[in-house]
Every structure is written in structure tokens, then in C-alpha cells.
N, C-alpha and C positions, 0 to 999 in steps of 0.2 A: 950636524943638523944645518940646512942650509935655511937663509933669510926668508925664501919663501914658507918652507914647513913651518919654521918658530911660527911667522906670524899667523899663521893656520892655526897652530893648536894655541895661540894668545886666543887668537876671535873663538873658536870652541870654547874655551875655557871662559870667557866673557859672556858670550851665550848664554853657557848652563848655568852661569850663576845666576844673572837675569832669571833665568826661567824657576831658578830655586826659592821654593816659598820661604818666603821672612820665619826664624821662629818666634812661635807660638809663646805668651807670655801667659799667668796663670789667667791672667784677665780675660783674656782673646780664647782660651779652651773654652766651648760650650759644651756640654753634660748635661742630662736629667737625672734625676731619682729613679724615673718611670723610663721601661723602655717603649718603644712602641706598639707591643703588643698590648702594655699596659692602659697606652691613651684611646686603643682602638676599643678598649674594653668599657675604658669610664663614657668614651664617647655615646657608645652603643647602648650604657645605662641611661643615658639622656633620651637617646633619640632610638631605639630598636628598632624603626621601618629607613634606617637613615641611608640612603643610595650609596654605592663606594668611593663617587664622585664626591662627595659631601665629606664623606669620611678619611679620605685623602687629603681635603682641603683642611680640616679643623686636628687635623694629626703633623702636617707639613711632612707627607711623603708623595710619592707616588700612586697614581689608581692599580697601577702593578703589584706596588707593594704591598696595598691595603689589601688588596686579594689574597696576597701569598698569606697574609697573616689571618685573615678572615677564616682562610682554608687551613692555617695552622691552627685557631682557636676549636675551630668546628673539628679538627681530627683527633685534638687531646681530649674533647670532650666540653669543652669549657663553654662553646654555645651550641645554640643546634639553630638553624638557619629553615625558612617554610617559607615558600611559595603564597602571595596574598595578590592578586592581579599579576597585575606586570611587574612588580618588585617584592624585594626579599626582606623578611622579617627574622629577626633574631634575638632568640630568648638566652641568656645568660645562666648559664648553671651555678647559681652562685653557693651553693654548697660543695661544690673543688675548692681543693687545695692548692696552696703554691706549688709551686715546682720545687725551690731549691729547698734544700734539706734544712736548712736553720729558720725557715719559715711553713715548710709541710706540716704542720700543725693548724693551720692558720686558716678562714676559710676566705675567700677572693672578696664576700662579701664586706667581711671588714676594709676592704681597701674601698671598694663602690661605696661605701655609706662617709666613712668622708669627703667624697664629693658630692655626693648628693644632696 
């Protein structure tokens, strides 16, 4: 290896460490309980004419996102979404069940009424 190579893959190697994020201590991981389909749902029991602007912002995702879930919630059944003017109204099925199998027993309502 000549002196110029080394000091090439020194400065690479300097680089990517720079660029390597620090790890994560237990502290510094953030998690919820709830995923975001979850917060879209408690949301939407507060406010059901709530724009996906709004619903984006009080979730801390994207208006992309809040769509992709909005049209996940409406395909499993969980809301049904209606036309009121110019913005969309959504009623909550609250007699569905969870999804995952240790809680499909359960009905989503119970999760809406503690925050309510």
C-alpha cells in the first residue's frame, strides 16, 4: 500500500465514522404503546370532520402518511369516511375488533373510551 492509498482509506474511514450515528442509549429510544394507526383513531374519536392536515399535525406524521392509514383504516372496516361539503367525515366502527390475536376479543372501543 502506498502513502497516498493509506491516507485515502484513513480519511474514508474517518468520514464514515463521523457520519455513524452515536448509539442509542435506553433513554434516547423513543416508542409508544400506540402505533399510529392507533393515534389516528383516538384522534378522529375527538374530532371525526378533522382535515388530514390536522390529523398529520396532532399524530406527528406526515399528510401522506395520515392518508395511507386513513385508507388503511377505511379498507379493514374500522371507519367509513362520507362526503359533508368540501371535507370528509368519519365514523369509527367501534364495534371491530383488534387485529392481533391476544387481543381479538376486544372491541377498539374499549381503547376510545379511555381517552375520552
Amino acid at each position: 500500500m502506498t502513502p497516498t492509498s493509506s491516507g485515502k482509506i484513513q480519511r474514508k474511514l474517518t468520514i464514515a465514522t463521523k457520519n455513524k450515528p452515536a448509539a442509542s442509549t435506553p433513554e434516547q429510544k423513543q416508542w409508544t404503546f400506540l402505533s399510529n394507526h392507533g393515534h389516528v383513531l383516538i384522534f378522529l374519536a375527538h374530532d371525526p370532520a378533522a382535515r388530514v392536515r390536522d390529523i398529520a399535525a396532532a399524530v406527528g406524521i406526515t399528510e401522506r402518511s395520515a392518508q395511507i392509514i386513513l385508507a388503511d383504516l377505511e379498507a379493514t372496516g374500522y371507519l367509513t369516511k362520507k362526503r359533508v361539503g368540501r371535507r370528509n367525515e368519519y365514523t369509527i366502527k367501534l364495534e371491530k375488533k383488534f387485529r392481533h390475536p391476544s387481543e381479538s376479543h376486544k372491541s377498539i372501543r374499549l381503547l376510545l373510551d379511555i381517552f375520552n
